[in-house]
N, C-alpha and C positions, 0 to 999 in steps of 0.2 A: 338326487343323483350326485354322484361323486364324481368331481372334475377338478384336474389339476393342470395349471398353466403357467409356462413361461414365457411370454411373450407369443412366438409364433408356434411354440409347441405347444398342444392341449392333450393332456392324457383324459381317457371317458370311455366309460361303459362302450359295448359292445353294439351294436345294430344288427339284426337280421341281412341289414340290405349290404354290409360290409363285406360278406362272405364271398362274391365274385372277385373282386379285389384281392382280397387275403389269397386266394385261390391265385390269382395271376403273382401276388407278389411274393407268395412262398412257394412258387413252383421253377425255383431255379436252384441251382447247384450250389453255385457260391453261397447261397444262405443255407441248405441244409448242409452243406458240408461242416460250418461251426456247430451245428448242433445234435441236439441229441437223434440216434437211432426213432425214440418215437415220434420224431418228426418226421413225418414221411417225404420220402422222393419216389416218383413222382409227387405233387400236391394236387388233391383234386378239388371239384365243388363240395362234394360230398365229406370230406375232409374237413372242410371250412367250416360248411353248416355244423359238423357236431362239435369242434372246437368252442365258436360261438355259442352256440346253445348252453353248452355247459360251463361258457364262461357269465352268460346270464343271469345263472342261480346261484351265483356265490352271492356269499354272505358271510362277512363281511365282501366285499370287491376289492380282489387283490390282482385281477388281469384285467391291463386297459389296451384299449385303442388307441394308437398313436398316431394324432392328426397333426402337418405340418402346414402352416396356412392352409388349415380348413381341407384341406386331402388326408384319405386315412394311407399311413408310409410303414405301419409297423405293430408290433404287439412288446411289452413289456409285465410284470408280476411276478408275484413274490410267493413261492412255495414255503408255507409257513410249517413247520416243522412241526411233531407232536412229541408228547409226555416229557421230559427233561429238555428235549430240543425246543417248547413249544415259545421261546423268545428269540430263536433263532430265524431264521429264513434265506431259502435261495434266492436269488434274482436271477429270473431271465428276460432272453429280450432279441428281438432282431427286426432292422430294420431294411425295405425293399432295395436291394442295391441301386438303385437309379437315385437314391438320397442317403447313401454312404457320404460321409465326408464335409456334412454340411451345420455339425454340433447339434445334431438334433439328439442322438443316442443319449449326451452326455448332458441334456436339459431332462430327457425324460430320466435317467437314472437317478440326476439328483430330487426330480419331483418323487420320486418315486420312492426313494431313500427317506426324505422325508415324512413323507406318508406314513410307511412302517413304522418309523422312529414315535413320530408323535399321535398316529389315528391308530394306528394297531397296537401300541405298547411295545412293539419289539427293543431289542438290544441289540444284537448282530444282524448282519444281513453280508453273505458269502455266496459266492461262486466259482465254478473252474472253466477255466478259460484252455482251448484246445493249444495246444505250443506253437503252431502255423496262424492262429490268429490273433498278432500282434498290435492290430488297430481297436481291438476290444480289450486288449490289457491295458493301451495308452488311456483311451477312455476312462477305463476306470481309476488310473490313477489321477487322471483331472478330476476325478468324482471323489480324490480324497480316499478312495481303498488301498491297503495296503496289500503284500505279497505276502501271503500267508507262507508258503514253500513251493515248491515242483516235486512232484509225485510223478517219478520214473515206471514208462511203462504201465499206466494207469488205465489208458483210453483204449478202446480196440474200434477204428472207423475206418469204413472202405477199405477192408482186407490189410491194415498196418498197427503196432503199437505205435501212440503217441503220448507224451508228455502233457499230464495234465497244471495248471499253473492255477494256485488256488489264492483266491482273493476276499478280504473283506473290512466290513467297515462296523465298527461299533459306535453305538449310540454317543455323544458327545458328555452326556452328563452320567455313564455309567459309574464313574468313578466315585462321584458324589452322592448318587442315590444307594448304594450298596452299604 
């Protein structure tokens, strides 16, 4: 099984019995408001269980469980891209507000960044960051991503256009391996 750790951050597979948890801690607003539409608001159990389940059969395991001293706080993985995209990849990720602000996002981004980079083969790894959430842009630039642009009027969330802010990180030795 595949586990990755910094200290008091451990990113891991999935658990059945996680899904009550993930249920309470993606059932608030502040966190689906950064993210996407198919994340549902309300969050239910039923919600959970099919996330989980179908985060079980991947293969490779590219969505982990984010435990902070041994409690699970979050979910993070890497939408790996196909046919010409298929060295690319998205990162998402979100952590239960009750442990916003505590360097946990920015331990599992970098485990997680490395992962890609060296178990998957990837080269890039990008995201867009909603223009209201500026503690997940800081984040990633402790994580070494850069500002790819701002894409005007890109986003449509809770009845507004917003600015999307795109980010990303290429592999350290792409230069040399090409």
């Amino acid at each position: 099984m595949t586990e990755l750790r910094h200290k008091e951050v451990l990113l891991r597979k999935f658990k059945k019995s996680d899904a009550p948890r993930l249920q309470v801690l993606a059932n608030n607003l502040k966190v689906s408001q950064n993210l996407r539409d198919a994340f549902p608001h309300p969050y239910s159990l039923s919600d959970a269980n099919s996330f989980i389940a179908n985060c079980m059969k991947q293969e490779p395991l590219t969505t982990f469980a984010i435990e902070y001293k041994g409690e699970y706080v979050g979910n993070i993985g890497l939408g790996i891209g196909g046919d010409v995209y298929r060295k690319s990849t998205e990162i998402g990720y979100f952590i239960g507000e009750a442990y916003w602000n505590k360097g946990i996002a920015t331990k599992a981004i970098n485990l997680i960044t490395g992962y890609g980079f060296e178990e998957l083969g990837i080269v890039r790894i990008h995201t867009g960051i909603f223009e209201y959430n500026k503690a997940s842009m800081r984040v990633l630039e402790k994580c070494g991503f850069d500002k790819d642009g701002v894409f005007n009027a890109s986003i449509y969330k809770n009845g507004k256009m917003w600015e999307e802010h795109r980010y990303s990180k290429i592999h350290p030795d792409y230069l040399t391996k090409s």
